[in-house]
ROZAFI-895477 format. One record per atom (N, C-alpha, C): x, z, y; residue in three letters. Coordinates in nm, 3 decimals. Atoms other than C-alpha are relative to their C-alpha. Example, Ala and Ser with C-alpha at 12.3 -4.5 7.8 and 13.67 -1.06 7.14 Angstrom:
BEGIN
+---------+---------+---------+---------+
|    east |      up |   north | residuo |
+---------+---------+---------+---------+
|   0.089 |   0.000 |  -0.119 |     ALA |
|   1.230 |   0.780 |  -0.450 |     ALA |
|   0.090 |   0.000 |   0.120 |     ALA |
|  -0.082 |  -0.006 |  -0.119 |     SER |
|   1.367 |   0.714 |  -0.106 |     SER |
|  -0.077 |   0.073 |   0.109 |     SER |
+---------+---------+---------+---------+
REM end
This chain:
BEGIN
+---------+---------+---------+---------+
|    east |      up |   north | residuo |
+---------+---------+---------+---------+
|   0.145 |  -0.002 |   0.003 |     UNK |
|   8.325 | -12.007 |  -4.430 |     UNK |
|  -0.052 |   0.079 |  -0.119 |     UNK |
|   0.084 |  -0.072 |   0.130 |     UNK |
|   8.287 | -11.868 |  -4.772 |     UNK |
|   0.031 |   0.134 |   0.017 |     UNK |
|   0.024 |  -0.109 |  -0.019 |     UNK |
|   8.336 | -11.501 |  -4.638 |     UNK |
|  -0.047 |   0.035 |   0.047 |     UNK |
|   0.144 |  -0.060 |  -0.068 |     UNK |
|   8.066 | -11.485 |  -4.443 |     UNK |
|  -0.101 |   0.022 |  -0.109 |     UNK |
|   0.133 |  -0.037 |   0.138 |     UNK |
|   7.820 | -11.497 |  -4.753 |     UNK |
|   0.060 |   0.049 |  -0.136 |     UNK |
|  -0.064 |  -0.051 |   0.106 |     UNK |
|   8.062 | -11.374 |  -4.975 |     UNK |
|  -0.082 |   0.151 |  -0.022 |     UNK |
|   0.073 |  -0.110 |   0.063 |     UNK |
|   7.854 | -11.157 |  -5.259 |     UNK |
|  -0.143 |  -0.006 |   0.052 |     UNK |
|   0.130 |   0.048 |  -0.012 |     UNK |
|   7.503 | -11.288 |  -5.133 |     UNK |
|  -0.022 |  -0.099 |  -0.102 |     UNK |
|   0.031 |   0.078 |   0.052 |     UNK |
|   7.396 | -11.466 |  -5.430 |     UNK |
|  -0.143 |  -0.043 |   0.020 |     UNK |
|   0.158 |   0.047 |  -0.024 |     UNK |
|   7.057 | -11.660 |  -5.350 |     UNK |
|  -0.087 |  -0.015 |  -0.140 |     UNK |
|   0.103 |   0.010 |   0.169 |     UNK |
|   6.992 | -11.719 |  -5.714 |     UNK |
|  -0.064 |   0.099 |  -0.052 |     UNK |
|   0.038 |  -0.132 |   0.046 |     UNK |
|   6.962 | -11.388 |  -5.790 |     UNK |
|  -0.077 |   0.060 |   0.085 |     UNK |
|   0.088 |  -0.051 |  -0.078 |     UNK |
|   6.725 | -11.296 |  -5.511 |     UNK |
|  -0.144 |  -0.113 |  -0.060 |     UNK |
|   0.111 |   0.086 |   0.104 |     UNK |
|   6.506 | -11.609 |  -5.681 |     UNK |
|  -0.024 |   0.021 |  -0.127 |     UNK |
|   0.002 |  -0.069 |   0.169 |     UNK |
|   6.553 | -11.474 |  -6.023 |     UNK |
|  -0.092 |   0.097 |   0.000 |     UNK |
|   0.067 |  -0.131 |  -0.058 |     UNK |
|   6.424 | -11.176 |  -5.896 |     UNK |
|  -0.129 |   0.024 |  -0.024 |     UNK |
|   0.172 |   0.003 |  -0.050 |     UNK |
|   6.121 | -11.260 |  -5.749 |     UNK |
|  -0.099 |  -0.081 |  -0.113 |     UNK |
|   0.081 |   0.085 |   0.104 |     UNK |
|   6.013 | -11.548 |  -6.037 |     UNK |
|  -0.049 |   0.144 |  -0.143 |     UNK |
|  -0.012 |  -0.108 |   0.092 |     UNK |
|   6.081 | -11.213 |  -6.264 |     UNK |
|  -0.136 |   0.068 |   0.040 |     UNK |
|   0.152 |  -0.138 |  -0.076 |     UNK |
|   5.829 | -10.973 |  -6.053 |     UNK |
|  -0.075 |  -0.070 |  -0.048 |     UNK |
|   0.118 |   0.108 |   0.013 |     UNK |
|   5.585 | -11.258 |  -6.053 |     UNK |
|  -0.075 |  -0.001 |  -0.112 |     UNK |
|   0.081 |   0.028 |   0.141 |     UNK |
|   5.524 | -11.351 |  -6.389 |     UNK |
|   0.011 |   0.083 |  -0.064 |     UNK |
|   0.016 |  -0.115 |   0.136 |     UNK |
|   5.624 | -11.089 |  -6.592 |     UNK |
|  -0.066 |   0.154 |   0.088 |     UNK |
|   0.032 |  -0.089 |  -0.049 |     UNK |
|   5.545 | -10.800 |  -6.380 |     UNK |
|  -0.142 |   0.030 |   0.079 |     UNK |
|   0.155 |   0.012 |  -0.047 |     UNK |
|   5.221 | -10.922 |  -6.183 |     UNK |
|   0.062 |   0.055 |   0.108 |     UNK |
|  -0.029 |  -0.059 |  -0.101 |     UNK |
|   5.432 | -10.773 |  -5.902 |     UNK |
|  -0.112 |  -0.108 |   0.161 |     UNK |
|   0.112 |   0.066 |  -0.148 |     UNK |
|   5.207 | -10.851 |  -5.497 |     UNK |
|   0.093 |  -0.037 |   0.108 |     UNK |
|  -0.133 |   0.064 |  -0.053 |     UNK |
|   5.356 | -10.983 |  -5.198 |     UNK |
|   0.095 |   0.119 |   0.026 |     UNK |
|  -0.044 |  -0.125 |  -0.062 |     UNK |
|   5.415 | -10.632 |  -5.047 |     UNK |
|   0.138 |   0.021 |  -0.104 |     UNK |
|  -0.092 |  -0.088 |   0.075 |     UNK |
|   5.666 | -10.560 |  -5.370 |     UNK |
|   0.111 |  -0.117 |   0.012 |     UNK |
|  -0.103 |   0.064 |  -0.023 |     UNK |
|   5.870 | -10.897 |  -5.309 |     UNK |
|   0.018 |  -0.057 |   0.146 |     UNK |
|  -0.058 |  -0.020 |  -0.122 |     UNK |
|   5.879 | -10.860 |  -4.935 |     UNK |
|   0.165 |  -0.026 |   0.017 |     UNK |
|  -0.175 |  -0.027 |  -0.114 |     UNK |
|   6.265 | -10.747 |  -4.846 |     UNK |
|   0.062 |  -0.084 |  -0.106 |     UNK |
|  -0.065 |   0.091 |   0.058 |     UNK |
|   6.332 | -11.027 |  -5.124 |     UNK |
|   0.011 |  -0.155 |   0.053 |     UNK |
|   0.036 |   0.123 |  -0.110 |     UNK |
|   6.176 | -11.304 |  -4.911 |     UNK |
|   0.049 |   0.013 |   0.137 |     UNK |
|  -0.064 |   0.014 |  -0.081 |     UNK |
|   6.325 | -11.182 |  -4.631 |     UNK |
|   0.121 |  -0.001 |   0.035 |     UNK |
|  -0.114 |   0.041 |  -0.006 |     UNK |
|   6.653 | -11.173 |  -4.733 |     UNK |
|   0.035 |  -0.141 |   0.000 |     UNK |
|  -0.044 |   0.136 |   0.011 |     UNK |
|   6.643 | -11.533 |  -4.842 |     UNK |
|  -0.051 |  -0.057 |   0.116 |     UNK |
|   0.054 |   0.111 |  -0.089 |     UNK |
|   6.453 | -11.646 |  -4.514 |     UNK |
|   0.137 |   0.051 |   0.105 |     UNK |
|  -0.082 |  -0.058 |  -0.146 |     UNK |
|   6.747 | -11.452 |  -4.274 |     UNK |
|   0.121 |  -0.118 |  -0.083 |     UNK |
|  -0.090 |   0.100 |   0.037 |     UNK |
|   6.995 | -11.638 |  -4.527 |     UNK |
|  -0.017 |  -0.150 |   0.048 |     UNK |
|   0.030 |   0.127 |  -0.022 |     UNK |
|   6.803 | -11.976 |  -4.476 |     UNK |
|   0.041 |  -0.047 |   0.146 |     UNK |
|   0.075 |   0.039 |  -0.158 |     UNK |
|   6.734 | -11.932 |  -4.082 |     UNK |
|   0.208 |   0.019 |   0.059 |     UNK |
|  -0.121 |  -0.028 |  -0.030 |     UNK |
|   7.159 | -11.809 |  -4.070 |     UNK |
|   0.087 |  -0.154 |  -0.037 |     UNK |
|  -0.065 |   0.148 |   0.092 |     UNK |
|   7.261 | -12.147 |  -4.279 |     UNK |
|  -0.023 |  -0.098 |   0.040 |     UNK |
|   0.048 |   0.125 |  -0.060 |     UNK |
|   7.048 | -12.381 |  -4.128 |     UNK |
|   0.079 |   0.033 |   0.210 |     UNK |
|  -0.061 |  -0.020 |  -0.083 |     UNK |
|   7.155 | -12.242 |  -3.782 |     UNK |
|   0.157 |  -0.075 |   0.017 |     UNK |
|  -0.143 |   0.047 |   0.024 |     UNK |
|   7.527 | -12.291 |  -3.884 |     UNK |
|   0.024 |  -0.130 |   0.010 |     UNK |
|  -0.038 |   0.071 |   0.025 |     UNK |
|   7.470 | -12.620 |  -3.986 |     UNK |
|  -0.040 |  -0.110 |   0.124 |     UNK |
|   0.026 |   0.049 |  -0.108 |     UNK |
|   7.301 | -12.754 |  -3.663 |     UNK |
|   0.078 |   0.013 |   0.104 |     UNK |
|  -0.082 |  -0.027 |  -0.127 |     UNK |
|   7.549 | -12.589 |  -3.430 |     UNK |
|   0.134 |  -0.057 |  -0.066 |     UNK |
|  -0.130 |   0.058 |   0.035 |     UNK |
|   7.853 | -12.755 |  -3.636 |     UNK |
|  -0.076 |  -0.147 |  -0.021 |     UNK |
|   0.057 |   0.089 |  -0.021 |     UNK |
|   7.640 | -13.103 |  -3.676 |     UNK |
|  -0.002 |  -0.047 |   0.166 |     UNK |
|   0.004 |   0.051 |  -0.113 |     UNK |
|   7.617 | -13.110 |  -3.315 |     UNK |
|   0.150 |   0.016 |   0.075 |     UNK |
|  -0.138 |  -0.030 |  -0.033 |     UNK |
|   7.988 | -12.980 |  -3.241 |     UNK |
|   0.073 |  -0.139 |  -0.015 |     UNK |
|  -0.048 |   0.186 |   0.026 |     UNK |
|   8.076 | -13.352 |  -3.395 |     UNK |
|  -0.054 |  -0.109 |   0.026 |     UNK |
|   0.080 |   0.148 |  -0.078 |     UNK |
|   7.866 | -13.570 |  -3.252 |     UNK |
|   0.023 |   0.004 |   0.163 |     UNK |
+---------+---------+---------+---------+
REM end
């Protein structure tokens, strides 16, 4: 399982964006493809964990 996200760190896509934010005044438009990496990660993870949750029951 850990080579599927192997080298996706999520922290560092949140680092990121808290960075733009406050120090930069960056808008949504400039942390876009940062939010959507972490929502394809979220919507891929949570997926995973419903289709193996239900595999055992």
């Amino acid at each position: 399982m850990g080579a599927i996200y192997y080298g996706f760190n999520i922290k560092k896509y949140f680092v990121e964006v808290i960075h733009m934010v406050m120090l930069k005044g960056s808008g949504f438009m400039d942390i876009l493809p940062h939010l959507l990496k972490t929502s394809l990660f979220a919507i891929i993870m949570n997926g995973l964990a419903v289709w193996r949750y239900k595999k055992t029951t």
